[in-house]
SEMIGU-881946 format. One record per residue (C-alpha): chain; x, y, z. Coordinates in pm, whole numbers. Layout:
BEGIN
<node><chain>A</chain><east>X</east><north>Y</north><up>Z</up></node>
...
This chain:
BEGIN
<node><chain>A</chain><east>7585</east><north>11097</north><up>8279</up></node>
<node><chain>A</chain><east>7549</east><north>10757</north><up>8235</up></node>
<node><chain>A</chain><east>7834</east><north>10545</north><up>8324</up></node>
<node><chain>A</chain><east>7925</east><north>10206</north><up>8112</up></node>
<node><chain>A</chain><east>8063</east><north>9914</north><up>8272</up></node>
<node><chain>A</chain><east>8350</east><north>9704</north><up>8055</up></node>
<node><chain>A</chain><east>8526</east><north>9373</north><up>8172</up></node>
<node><chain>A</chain><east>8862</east><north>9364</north><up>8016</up></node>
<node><chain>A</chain><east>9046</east><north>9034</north><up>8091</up></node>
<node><chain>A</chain><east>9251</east><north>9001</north><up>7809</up></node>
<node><chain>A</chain><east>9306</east><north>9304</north><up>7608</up></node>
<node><chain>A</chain><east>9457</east><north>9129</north><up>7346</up></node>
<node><chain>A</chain><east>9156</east><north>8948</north><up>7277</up></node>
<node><chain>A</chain><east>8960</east><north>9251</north><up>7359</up></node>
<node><chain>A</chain><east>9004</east><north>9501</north><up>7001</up></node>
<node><chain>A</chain><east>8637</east><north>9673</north><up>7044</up></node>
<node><chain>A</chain><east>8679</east><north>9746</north><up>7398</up></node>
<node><chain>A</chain><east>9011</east><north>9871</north><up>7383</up></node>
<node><chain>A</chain><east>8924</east><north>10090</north><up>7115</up></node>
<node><chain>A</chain><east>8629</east><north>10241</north><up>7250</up></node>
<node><chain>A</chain><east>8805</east><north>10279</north><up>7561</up></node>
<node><chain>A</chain><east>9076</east><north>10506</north><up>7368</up></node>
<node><chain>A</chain><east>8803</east><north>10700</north><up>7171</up></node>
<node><chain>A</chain><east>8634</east><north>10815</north><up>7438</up></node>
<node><chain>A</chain><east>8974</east><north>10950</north><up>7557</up></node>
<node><chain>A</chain><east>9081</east><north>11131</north><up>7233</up></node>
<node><chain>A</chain><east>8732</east><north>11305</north><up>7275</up></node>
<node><chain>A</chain><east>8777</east><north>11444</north><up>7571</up></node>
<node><chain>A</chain><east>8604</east><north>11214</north><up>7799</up></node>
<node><chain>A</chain><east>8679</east><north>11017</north><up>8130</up></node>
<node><chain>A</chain><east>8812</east><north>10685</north><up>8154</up></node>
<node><chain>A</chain><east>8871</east><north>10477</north><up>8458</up></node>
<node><chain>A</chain><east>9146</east><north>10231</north><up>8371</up></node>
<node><chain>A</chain><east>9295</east><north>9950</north><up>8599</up></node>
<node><chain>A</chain><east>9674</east><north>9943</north><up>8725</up></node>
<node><chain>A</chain><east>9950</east><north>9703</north><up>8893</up></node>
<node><chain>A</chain><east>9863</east><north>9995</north><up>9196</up></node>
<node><chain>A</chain><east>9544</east><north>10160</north><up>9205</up></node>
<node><chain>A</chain><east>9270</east><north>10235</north><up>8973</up></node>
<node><chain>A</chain><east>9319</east><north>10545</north><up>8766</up></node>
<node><chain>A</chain><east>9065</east><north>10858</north><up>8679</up></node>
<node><chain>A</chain><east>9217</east><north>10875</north><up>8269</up></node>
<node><chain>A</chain><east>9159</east><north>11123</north><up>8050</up></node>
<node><chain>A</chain><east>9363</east><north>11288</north><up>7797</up></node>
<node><chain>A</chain><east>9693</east><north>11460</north><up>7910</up></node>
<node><chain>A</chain><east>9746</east><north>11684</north><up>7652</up></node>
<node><chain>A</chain><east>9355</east><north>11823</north><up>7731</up></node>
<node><chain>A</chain><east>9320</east><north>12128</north><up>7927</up></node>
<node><chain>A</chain><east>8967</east><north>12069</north><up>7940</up></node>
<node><chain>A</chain><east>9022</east><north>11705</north><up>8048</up></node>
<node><chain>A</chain><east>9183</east><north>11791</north><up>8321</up></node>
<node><chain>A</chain><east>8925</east><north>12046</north><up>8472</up></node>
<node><chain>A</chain><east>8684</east><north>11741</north><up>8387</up></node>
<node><chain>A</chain><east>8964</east><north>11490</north><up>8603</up></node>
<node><chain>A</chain><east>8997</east><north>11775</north><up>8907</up></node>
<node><chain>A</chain><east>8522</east><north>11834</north><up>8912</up></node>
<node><chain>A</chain><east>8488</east><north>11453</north><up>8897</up></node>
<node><chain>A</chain><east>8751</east><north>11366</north><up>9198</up></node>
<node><chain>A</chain><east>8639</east><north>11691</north><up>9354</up></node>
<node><chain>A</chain><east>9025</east><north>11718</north><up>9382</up></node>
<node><chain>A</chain><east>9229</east><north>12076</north><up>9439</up></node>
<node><chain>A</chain><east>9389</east><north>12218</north><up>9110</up></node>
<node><chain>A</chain><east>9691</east><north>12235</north><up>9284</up></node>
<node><chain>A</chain><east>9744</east><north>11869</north><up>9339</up></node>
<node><chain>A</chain><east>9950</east><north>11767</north><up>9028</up></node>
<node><chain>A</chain><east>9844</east><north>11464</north><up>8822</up></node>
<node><chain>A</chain><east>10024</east><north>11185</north><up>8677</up></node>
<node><chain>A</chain><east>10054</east><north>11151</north><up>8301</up></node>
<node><chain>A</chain><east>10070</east><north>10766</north><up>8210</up></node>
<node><chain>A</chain><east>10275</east><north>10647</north><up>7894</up></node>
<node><chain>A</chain><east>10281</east><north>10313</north><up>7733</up></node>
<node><chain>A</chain><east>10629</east><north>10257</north><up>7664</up></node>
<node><chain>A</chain><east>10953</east><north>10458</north><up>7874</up></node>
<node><chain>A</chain><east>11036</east><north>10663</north><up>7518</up></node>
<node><chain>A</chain><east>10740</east><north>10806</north><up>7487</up></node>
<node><chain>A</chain><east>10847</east><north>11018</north><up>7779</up></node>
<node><chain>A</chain><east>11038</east><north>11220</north><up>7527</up></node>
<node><chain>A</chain><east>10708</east><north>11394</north><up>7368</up></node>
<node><chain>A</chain><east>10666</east><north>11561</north><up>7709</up></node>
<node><chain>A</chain><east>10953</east><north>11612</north><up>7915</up></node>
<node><chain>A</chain><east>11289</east><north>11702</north><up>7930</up></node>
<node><chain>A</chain><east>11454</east><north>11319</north><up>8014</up></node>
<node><chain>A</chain><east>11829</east><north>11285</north><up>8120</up></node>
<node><chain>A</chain><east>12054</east><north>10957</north><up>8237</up></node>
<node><chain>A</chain><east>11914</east><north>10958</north><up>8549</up></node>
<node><chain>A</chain><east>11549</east><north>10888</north><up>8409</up></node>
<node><chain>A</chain><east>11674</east><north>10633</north><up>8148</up></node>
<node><chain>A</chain><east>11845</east><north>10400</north><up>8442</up></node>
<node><chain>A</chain><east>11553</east><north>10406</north><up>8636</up></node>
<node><chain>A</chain><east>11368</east><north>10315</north><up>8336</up></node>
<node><chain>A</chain><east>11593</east><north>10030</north><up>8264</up></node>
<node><chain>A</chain><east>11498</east><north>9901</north><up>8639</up></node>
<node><chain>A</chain><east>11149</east><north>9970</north><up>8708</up></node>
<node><chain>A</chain><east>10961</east><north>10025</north><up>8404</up></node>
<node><chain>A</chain><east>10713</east><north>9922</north><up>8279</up></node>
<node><chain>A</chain><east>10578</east><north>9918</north><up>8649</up></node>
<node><chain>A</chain><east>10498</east><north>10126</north><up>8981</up></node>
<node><chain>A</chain><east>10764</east><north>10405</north><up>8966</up></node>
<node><chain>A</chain><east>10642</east><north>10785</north><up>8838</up></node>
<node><chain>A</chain><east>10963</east><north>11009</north><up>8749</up></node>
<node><chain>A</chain><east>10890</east><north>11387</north><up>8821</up></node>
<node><chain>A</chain><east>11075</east><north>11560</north><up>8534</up></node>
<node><chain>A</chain><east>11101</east><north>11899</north><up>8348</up></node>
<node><chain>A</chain><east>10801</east><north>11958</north><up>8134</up></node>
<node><chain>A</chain><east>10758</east><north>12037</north><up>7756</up></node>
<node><chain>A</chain><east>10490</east><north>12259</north><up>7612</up></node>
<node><chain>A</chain><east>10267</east><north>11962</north><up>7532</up></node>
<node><chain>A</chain><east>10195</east><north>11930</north><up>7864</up></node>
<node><chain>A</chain><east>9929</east><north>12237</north><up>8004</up></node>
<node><chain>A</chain><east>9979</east><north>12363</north><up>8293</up></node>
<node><chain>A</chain><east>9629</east><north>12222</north><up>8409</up></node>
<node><chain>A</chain><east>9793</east><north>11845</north><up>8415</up></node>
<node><chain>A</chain><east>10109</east><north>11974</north><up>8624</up></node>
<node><chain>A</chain><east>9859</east><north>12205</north><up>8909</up></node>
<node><chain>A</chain><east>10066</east><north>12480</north><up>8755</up></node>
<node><chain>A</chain><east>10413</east><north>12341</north><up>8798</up></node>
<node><chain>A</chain><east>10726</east><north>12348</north><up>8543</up></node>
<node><chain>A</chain><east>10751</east><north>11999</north><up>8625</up></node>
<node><chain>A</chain><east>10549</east><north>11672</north><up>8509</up></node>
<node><chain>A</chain><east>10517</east><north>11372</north><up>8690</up></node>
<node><chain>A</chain><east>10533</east><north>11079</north><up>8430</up></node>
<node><chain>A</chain><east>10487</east><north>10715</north><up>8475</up></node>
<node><chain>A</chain><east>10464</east><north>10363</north><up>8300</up></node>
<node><chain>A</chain><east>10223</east><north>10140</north><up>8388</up></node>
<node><chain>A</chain><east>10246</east><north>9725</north><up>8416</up></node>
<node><chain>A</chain><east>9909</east><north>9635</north><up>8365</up></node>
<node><chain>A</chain><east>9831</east><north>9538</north><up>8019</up></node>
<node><chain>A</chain><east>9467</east><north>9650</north><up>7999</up></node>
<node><chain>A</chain><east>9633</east><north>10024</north><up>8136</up></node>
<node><chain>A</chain><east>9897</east><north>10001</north><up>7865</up></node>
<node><chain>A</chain><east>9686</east><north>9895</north><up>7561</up></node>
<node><chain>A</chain><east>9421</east><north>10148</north><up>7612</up></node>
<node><chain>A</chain><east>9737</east><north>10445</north><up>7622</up></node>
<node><chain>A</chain><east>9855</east><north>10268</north><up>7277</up></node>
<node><chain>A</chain><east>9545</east><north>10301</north><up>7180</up></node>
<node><chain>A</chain><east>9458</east><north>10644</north><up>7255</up></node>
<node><chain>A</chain><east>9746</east><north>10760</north><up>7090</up></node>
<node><chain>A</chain><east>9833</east><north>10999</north><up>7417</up></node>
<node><chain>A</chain><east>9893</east><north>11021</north><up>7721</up></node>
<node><chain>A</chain><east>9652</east><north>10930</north><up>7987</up></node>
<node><chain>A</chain><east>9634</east><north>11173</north><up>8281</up></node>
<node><chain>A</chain><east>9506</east><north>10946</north><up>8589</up></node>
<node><chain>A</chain><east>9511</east><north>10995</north><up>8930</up></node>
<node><chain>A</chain><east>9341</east><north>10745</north><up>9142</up></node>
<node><chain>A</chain><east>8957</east><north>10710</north><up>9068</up></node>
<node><chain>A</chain><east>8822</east><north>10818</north><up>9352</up></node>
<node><chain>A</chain><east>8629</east><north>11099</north><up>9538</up></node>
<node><chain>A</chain><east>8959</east><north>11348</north><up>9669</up></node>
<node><chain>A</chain><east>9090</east><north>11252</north><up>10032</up></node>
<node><chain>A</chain><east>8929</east><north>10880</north><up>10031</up></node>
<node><chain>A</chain><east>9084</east><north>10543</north><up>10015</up></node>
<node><chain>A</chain><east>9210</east><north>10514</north><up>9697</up></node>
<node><chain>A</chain><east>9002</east><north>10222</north><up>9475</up></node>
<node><chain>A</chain><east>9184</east><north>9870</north><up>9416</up></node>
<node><chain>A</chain><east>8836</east><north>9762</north><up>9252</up></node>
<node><chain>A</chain><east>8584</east><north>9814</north><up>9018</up></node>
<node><chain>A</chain><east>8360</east><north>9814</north><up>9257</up></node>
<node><chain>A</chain><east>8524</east><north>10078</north><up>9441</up></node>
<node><chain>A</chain><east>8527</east><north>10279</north><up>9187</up></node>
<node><chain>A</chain><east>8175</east><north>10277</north><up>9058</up></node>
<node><chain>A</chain><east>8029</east><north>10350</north><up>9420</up></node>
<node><chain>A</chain><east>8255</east><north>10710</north><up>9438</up></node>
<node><chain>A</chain><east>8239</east><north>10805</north><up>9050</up></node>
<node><chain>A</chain><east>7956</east><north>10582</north><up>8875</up></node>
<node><chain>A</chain><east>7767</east><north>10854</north><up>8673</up></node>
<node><chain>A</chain><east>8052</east><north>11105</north><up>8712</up></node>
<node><chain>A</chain><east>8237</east><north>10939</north><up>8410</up></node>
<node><chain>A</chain><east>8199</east><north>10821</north><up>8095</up></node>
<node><chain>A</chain><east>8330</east><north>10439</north><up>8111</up></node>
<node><chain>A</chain><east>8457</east><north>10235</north><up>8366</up></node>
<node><chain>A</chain><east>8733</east><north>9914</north><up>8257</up></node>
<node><chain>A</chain><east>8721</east><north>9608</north><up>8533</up></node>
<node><chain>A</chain><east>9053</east><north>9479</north><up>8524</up></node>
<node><chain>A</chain><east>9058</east><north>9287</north><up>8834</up></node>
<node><chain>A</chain><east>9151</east><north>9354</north><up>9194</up></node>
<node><chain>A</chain><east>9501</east><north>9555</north><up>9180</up></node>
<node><chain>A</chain><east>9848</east><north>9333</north><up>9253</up></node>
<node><chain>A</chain><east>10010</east><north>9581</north><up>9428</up></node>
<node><chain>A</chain><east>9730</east><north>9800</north><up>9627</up></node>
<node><chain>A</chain><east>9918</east><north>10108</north><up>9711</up></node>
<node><chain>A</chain><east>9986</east><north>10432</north><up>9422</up></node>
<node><chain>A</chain><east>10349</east><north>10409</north><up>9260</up></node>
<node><chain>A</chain><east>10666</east><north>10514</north><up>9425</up></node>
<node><chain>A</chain><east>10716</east><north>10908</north><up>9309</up></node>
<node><chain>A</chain><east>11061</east><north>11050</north><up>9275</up></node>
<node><chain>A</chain><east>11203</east><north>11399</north><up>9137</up></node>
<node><chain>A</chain><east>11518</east><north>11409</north><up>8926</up></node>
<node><chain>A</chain><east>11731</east><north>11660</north><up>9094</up></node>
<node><chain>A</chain><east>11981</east><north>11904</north><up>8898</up></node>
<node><chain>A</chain><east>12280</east><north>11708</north><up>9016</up></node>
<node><chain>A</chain><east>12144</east><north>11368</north><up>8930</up></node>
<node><chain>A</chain><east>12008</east><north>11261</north><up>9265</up></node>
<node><chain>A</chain><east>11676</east><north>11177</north><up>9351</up></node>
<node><chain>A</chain><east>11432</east><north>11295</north><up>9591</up></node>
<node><chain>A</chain><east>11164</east><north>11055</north><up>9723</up></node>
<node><chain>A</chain><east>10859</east><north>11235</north><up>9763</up></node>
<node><chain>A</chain><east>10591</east><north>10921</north><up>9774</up></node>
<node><chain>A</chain><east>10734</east><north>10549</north><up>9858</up></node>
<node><chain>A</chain><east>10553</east><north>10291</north><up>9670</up></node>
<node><chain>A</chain><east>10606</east><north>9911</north><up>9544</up></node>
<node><chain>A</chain><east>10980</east><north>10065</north><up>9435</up></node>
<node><chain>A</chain><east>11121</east><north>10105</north><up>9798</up></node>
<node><chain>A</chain><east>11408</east><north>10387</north><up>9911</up></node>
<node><chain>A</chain><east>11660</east><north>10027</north><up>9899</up></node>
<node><chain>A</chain><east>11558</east><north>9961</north><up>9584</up></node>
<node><chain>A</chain><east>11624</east><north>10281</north><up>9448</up></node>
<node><chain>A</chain><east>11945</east><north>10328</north><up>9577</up></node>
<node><chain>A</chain><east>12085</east><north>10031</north><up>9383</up></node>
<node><chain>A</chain><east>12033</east><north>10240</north><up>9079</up></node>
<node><chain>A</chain><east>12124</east><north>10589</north><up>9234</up></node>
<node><chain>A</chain><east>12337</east><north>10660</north><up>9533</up></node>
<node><chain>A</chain><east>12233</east><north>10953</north><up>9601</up></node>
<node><chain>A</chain><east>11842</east><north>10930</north><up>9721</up></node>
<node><chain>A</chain><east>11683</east><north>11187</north><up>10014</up></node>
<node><chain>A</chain><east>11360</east><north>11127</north><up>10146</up></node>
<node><chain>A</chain><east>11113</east><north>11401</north><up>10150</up></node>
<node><chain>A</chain><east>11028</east><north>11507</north><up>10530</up></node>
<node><chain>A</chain><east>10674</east><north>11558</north><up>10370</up></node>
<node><chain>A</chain><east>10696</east><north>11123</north><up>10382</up></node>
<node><chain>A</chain><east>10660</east><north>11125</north><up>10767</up></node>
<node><chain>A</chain><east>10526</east><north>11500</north><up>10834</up></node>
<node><chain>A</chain><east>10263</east><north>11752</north><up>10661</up></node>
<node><chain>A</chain><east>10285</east><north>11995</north><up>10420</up></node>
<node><chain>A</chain><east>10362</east><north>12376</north><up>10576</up></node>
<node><chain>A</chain><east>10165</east><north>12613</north><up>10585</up></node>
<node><chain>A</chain><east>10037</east><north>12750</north><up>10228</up></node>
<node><chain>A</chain><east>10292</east><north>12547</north><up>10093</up></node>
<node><chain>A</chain><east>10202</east><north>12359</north><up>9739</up></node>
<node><chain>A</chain><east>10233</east><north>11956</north><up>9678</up></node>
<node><chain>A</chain><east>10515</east><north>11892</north><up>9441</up></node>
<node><chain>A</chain><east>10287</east><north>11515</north><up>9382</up></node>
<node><chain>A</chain><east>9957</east><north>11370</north><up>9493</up></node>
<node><chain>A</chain><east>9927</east><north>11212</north><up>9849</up></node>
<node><chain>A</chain><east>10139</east><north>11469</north><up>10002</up></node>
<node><chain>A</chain><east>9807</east><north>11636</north><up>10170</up></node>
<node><chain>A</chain><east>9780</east><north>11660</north><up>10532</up></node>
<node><chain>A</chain><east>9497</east><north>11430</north><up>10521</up></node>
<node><chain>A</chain><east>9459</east><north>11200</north><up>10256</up></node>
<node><chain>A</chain><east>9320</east><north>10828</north><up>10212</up></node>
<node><chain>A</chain><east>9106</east><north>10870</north><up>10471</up></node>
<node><chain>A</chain><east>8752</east><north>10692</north><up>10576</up></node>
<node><chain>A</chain><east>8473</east><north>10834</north><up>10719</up></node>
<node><chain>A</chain><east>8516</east><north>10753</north><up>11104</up></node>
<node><chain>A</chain><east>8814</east><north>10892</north><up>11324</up></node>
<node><chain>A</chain><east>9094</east><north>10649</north><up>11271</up></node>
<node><chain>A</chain><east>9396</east><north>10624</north><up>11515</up></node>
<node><chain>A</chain><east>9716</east><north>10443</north><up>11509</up></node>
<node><chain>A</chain><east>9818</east><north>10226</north><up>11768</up></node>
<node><chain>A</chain><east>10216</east><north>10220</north><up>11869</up></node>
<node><chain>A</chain><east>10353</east><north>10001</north><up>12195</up></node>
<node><chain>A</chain><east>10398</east><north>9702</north><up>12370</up></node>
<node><chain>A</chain><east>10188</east><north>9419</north><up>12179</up></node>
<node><chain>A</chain><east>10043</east><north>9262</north><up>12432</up></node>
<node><chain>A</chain><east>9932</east><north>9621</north><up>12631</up></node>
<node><chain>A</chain><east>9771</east><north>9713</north><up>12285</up></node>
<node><chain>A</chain><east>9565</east><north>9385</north><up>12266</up></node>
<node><chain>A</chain><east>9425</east><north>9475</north><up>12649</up></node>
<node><chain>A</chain><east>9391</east><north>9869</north><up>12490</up></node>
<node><chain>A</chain><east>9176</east><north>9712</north><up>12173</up></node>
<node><chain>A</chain><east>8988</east><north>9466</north><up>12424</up></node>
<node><chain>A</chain><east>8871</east><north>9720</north><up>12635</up></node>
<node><chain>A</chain><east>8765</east><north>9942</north><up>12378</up></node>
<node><chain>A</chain><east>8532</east><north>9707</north><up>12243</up></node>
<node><chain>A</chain><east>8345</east><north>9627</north><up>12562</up></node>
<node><chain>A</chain><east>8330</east><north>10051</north><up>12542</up></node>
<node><chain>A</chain><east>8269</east><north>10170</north><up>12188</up></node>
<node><chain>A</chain><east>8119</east><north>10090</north><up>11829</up></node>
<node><chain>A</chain><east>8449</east><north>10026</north><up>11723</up></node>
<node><chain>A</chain><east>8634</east><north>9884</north><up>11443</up></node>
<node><chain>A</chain><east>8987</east><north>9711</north><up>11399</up></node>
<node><chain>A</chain><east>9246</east><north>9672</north><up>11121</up></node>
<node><chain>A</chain><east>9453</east><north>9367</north><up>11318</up></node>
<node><chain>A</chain><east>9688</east><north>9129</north><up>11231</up></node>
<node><chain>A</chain><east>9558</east><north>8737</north><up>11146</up></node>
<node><chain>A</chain><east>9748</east><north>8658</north><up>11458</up></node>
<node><chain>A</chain><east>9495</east><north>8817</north><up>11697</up></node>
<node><chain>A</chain><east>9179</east><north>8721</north><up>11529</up></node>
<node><chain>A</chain><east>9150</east><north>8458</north><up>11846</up></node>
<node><chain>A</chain><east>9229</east><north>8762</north><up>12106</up></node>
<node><chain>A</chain><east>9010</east><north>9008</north><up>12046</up></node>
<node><chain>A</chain><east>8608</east><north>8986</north><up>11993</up></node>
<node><chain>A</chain><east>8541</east><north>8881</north><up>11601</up></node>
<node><chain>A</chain><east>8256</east><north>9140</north><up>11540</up></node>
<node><chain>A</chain><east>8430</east><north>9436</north><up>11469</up></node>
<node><chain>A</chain><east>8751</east><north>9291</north><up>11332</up></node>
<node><chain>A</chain><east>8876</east><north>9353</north><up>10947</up></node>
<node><chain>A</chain><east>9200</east><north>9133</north><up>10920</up></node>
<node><chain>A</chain><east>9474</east><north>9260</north><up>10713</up></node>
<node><chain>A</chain><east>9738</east><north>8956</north><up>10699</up></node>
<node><chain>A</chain><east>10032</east><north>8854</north><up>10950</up></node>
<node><chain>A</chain><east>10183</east><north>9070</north><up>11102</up></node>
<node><chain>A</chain><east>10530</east><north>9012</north><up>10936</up></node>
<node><chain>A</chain><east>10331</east><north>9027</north><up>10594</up></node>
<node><chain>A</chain><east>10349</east><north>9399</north><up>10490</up></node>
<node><chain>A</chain><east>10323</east><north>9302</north><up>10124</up></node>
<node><chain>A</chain><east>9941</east><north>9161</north><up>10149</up></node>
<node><chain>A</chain><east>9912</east><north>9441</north><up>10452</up></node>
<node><chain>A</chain><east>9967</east><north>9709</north><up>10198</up></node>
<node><chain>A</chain><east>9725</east><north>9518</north><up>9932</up></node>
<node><chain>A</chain><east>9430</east><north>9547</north><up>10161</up></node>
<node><chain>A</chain><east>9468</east><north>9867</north><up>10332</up></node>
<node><chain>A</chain><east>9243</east><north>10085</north><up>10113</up></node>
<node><chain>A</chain><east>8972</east><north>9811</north><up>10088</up></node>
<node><chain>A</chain><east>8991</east><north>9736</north><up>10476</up></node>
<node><chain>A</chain><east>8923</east><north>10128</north><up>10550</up></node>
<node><chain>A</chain><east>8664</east><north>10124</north><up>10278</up></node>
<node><chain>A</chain><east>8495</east><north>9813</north><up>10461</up></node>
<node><chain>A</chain><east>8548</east><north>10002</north><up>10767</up></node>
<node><chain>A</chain><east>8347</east><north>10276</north><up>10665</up></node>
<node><chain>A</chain><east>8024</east><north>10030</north><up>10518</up></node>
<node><chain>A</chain><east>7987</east><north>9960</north><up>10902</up></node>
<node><chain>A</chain><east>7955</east><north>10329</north><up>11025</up></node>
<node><chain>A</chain><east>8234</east><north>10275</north><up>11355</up></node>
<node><chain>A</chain><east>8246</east><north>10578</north><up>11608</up></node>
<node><chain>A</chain><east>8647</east><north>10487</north><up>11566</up></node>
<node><chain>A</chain><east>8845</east><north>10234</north><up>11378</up></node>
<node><chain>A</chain><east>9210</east><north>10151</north><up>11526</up></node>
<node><chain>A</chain><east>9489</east><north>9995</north><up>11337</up></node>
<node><chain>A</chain><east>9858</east><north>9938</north><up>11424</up></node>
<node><chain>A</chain><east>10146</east><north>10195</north><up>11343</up></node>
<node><chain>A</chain><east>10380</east><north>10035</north><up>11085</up></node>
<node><chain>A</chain><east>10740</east><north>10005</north><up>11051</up></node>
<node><chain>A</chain><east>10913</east><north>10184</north><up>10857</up></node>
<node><chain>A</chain><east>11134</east><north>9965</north><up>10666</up></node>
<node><chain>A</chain><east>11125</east><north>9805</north><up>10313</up></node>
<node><chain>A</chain><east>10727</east><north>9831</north><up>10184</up></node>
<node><chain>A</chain><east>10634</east><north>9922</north><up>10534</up></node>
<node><chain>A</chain><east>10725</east><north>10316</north><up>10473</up></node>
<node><chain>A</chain><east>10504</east><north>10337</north><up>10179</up></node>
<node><chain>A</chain><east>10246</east><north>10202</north><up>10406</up></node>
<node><chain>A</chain><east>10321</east><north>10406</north><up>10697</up></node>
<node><chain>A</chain><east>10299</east><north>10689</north><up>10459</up></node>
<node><chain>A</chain><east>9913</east><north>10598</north><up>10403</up></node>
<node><chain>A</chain><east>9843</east><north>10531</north><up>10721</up></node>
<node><chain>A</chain><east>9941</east><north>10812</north><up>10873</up></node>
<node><chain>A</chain><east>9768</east><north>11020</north><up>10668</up></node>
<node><chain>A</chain><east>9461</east><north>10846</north><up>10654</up></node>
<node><chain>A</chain><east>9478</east><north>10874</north><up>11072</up></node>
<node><chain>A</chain><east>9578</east><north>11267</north><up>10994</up></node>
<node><chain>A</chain><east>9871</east><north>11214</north><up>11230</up></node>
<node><chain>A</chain><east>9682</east><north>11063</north><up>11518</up></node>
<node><chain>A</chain><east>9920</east><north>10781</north><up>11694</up></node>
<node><chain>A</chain><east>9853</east><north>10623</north><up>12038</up></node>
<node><chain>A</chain><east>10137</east><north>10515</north><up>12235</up></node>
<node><chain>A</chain><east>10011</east><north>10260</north><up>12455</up></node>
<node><chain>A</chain><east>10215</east><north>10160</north><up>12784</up></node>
């Protein structure tokens, strides 16, 4: 398959691309379309067929439920059950980084939700996403455009070197604002919410529209044994890059002597903070921002373990983060990029 290449800066001054972008959709063909998070693998949600295409390109489990994207918060209507609970958080957070697991109609197969009565539904920010949906005239099913368990693509560039020739176009929107997939919550019978993924909408800022929000143990911990994901990135290990990677925890100033001595040791890489790019040895250093600066932290993770992996480590080692504010969604990543594996150093 050959795989086209489009530049869409400003959609509204872009008719032809947006169009073709959207035919290729209603036909049954793959997409990649840029987001305020991550890049998204599109085709048609109300497809059976494009989802088997979604789940063979990704190389992604049938199990793993995918994400049906909407242009405006109505349209939410056509293919789930919506209550008062889903309006409010519209009325917040949407159009932007927050996917609502609902009850599912009919229109939705059974292929989109990995089998489940449920549907996770979101509303993008990004323009470029949002016109291309309009466009279509359906729903876009998109999880994140890349190969299954990888860092997940805030580029075009990314994208093309895991799924160029694998799908039919690819849209360049620019390097994604936010860098981390959407915040996923499920609507419970009583009106509560249950945070299954945190996101750019953190656990505070959903509780100023619902006072009733539980956190998923599957946030922190793994999945049980044989038991299925209710959303994607709920995998044991997920996000990951090629070499080992291990999460460092302890006294600041022990880790620096850890990460000094392991470079006079091993071919080894490090995610650290701008503040130690004077302590440690620069070869082998991928900065990520300050270390009070989760926001830009949590932009760059997925590119910094993709860079990590273009230099072929024996180990890359990054620090464990809080778990506060932004910093749980990218805890979340972390850890299961580093399947679990955190260093205390003392």
């Amino acid at each position: 398959m050959r795989t086209e290449l489009v530049k869409i800066n400003n959609p509204s001054e872009q008719a032809d691309d947006i169009a073709r972008a959207a035919s290729i959709i209603k036909n049954g063909g793959l997409v990649v379309i840029p987001t305020e998070t991550v890049y998204g693998l599109g085709g048609d949600g109300t497809n059976r067929d494009s989802a088997r295409k979604i789940y063979e390109a990704k190389g992604r489990p049938s199990d793993n439920p995918l994400i049906i994207h909407i242009s405006t918060p109505e349209q939410a209507e056509k293919f789930a059950y919506t209550n008062q609970t889903y309006y409010k958080l519209a009325e917040a957070f949407m159009p932007g980084p927050l996917t609502v697991v609902l009850p599912k109609r009919d229109s939705v197969p059974s292929e989109v939700t990995g089998g489940f009565d449920t549907v996770a539904i979101r509303c993008p920010s990004h323009p470029t996403a949002r016109a291309i949906i309009s466009a279509a005239g359906v729903p876009i099913a998109a999880p994140s455009a890349n190969i299954s368990g990888k860092p997940s693509p805030t580029s075009a560039e990314h994208v093309a070197s895991d799924l160029d020739g694998k799908v039919d176009m690819i849209v360049d929107g620019g390097e994604c604002e936010i860098g981390l997939e959407s915040t996923i919550v499920m609507v419970n019978g009583d009106g509560g919410l249950t945070l299954l993924r945190p996101g750019g909408i953190t656990y505070d800022a959903l509780l100023c529209v619902c006072d009733n929000v539980s956190i998923s143990p599957t946030i922190e911990g793994v999945l049980k044994e044989n038991e299925r994901p209710l959303s994607p990135g709920m995998k044991y290990k997920h996000y990951a890059p090629s070499a080992p990677l291990v999460l460092l925890c302890g006294d600041e100033e022990k880790i620096l002597e850890f990460l000094r001595h392991e470079q006079s040791e091993k071919k080894c890489l490090i995610l650290c903070y701008d503040e130690e790019i004077g302590e440690l040895l620069r070869d082998g250093l991928i900065p990520i921002g300050r270390h009070d600066d989760v926001q830009t932290q949590a932009k760059k993770l997925f590119s910094a373990l993709r860079e990590a992996d273009r230099h072929s480590p024996d180990i890359i080692y990054a620090h464990l983060p809080q778990k506060d504010g932004l910093g749980l969604a990218l805890y979340n990543r972390m850890i299961r990029a580093a399947a679990h594996t955190v260093k205390e150093i003392k």
